[in-house]
Structure formats: structure tokens, C-alpha cells
Wavefront OBJ file of the C-alpha trace (Angstrom):
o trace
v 121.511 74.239 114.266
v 123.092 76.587 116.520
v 124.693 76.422 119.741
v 125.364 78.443 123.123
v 128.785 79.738 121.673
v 126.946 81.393 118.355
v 126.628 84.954 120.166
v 126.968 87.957 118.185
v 130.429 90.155 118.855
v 129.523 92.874 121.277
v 130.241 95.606 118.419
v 128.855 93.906 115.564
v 125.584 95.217 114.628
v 122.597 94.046 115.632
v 119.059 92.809 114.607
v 118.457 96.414 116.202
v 120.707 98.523 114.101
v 119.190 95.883 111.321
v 115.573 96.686 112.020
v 115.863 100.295 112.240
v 117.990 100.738 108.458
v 114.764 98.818 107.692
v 112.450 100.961 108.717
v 114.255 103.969 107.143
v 114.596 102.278 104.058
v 110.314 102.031 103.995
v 110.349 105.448 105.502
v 112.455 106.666 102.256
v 110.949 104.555 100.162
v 107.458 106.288 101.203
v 108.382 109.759 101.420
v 105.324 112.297 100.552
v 104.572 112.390 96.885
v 104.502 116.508 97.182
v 108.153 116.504 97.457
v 109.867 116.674 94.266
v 111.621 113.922 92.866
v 115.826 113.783 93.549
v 116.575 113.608 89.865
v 114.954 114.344 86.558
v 115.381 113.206 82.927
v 116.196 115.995 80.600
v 114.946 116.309 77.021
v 118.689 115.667 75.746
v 117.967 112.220 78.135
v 120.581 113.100 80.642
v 119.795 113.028 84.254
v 119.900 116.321 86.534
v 120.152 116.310 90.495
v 118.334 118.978 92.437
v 121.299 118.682 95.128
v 123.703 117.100 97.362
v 121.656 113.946 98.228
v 123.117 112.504 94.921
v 126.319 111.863 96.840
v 125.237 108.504 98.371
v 124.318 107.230 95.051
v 128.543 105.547 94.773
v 128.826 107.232 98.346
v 132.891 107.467 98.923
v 133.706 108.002 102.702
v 135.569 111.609 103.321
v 139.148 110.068 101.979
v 140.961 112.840 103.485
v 139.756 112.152 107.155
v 140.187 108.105 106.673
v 143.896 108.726 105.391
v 144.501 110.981 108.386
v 142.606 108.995 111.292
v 142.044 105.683 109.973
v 138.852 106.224 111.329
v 135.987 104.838 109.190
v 133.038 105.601 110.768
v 134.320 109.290 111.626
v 135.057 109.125 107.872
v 131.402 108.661 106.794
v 130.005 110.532 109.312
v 132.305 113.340 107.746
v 130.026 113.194 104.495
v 126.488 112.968 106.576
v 127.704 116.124 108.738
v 128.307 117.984 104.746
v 125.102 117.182 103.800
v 123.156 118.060 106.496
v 124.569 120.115 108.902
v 123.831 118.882 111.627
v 126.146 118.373 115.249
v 125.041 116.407 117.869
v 121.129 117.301 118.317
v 119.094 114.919 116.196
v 116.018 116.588 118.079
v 116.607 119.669 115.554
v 115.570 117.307 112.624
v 114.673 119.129 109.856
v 113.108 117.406 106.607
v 113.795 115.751 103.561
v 113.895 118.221 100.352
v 113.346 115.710 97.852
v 112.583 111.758 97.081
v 114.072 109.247 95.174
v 117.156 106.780 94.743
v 119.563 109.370 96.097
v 117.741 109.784 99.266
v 116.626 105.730 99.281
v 120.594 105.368 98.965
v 121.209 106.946 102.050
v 119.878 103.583 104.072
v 122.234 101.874 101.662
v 125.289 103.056 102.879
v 123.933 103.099 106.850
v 123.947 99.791 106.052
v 126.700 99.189 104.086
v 129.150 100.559 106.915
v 127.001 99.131 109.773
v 128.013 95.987 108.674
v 131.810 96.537 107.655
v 134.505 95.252 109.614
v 136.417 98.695 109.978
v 133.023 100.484 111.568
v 132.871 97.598 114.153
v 134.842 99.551 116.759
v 132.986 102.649 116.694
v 129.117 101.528 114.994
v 128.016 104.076 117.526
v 128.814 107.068 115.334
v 126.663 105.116 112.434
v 124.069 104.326 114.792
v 123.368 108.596 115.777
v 123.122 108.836 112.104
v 120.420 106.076 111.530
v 118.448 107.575 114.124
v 118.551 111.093 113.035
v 117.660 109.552 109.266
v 114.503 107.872 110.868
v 113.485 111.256 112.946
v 114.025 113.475 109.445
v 112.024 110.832 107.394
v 109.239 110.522 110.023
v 109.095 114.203 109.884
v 108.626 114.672 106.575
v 105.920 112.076 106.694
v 104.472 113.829 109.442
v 104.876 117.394 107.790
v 104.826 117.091 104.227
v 105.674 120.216 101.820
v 103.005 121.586 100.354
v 102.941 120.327 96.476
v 103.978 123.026 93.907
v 101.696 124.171 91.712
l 1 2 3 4 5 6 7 8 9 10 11 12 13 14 15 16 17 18 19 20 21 22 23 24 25 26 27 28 29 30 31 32 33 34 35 36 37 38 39 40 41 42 43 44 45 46 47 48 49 50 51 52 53 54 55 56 57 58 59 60 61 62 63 64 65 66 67 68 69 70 71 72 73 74 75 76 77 78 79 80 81 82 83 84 85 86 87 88 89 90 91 92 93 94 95 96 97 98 99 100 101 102 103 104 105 106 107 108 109 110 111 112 113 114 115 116 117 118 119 120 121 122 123 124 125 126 127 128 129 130 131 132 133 134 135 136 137 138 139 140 141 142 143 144 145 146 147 148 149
């Protein structure tokens, strides 16, 4: 049972920021079948990555900007801006280059930091990020490669 005084911190994330890692999670999960897949099994049984996407899979927050600025979200957002590319216009989405646990990963760690205490200040920064994730995905859904042949 729950009373008046059980309201969420203003910063914490909410069932928004909540609802929309969900989404992007299904829109990952879903991505266009033409797209090839993040990783592939070699004949020796090892794995190979196509490219950078494999860096949320153990995703590690740029250390370098966290030791400097104590600044977690700033920290991950660090990584997101090496991967992609991208400033401050999430209406230049491009799309996804590939499918699979690395790219499913990336609502993992949206989530992961939404939720920790040190992003609570600034879960602004994540939030940008979750939104430009959901325009990319929908994108690619929208404008699928065309599969190789």
C-alpha cells in the first residue's frame, strides 16, 4: 500500500524514460532481417564483430572524462558520441548497420545508467540519447537496407 509521500525524486527516472528504453529494446530486438548480423561465428568457432557496436556488449563509460569531471552521464555520452557521431541534432538520424546483441545491448546500458545514482543529476544527457536510439531504430525499420545477395 502506498501513500501520498511515495513520489518519485524529481531526477530519478521515470515510467517515461522506462517506457521508451522499452520500446527501443523491441525496436532493436526487431531490426530488419536484411541487415547483417553484429557478429559471426568463425570456422575456428571464434566470434568476429563487423564494428564498433560491440562496445556496449561490457560497455565501460569513457574513464578518462569520469576521472576528470566526475561527470557520469557526460562520461557515457562520451562513448555514444564515438560511435556515432553525432552532436546535438537527433533529426540527422542515420541507421543501424547491423543487428544483434551488440546493438540490443545498447538499450542495456540506456538503462543501466538511467537508473544509477551518479546519472540522477544530469539523466537529461541519457535521455537525448534514448531518443536519438528510438529515431535511428525506427528508421531503419522504416528504411531497411536492401539484403545482399
Amino acid at each position: 500500500m502506498t501513500n501520498g509521500n511515495d513520489k518519485q525524486a524529481p531526477d530519478s527516472p521515470g515510467t517515461d524514460v522506462l517506457k521508451k528504453i522499452t520500446h527501443l529494446r523491441s525496436l532493436l530486438q526487431t531490426l530488419p532481417s536484411s541487415l547483417p548480423a553484429q557478429s559471426c561465428t568463425l570456422a575456428d568457432g571464434s566470434e568476429k564483430t563487423r564494428d564498433n557496436y560491440s562496445i556496449f556488449i561490457g560497455f565501460q563509460p569513457d574513464q578518462d572524462w569520469y576521472e576528470k569531471t566526475d561527470d557520469l552521464p557526460g562520461a557515457v555520452t562520451k562513448v555514444f558520441k564515438k560511435v556515432f557521431g553525432w552532436n546535438a541534432d537527433k533529426d540527422k538520424a542515420t541507421t543501424f548497420l547491423a543487428r544483434g546483441k551488440e546493438v540490443e545491448a545498447i538499450a542495456d546500458v540506456l538503462q543501466e545508467y538511467s537508473v544509477h545514482p551518479d546519472c540522477q543529476g544530469n539523466i537529461g544527457l541519457l535521455d537525448i540519447w534514448i531518443d536519438r536510439m528510438i529515431v535511428m531504430a525506427e528508421e531503419t525499420h522504416s528504411h531497411p537496407p536492401k539484403a545482399v545477395s
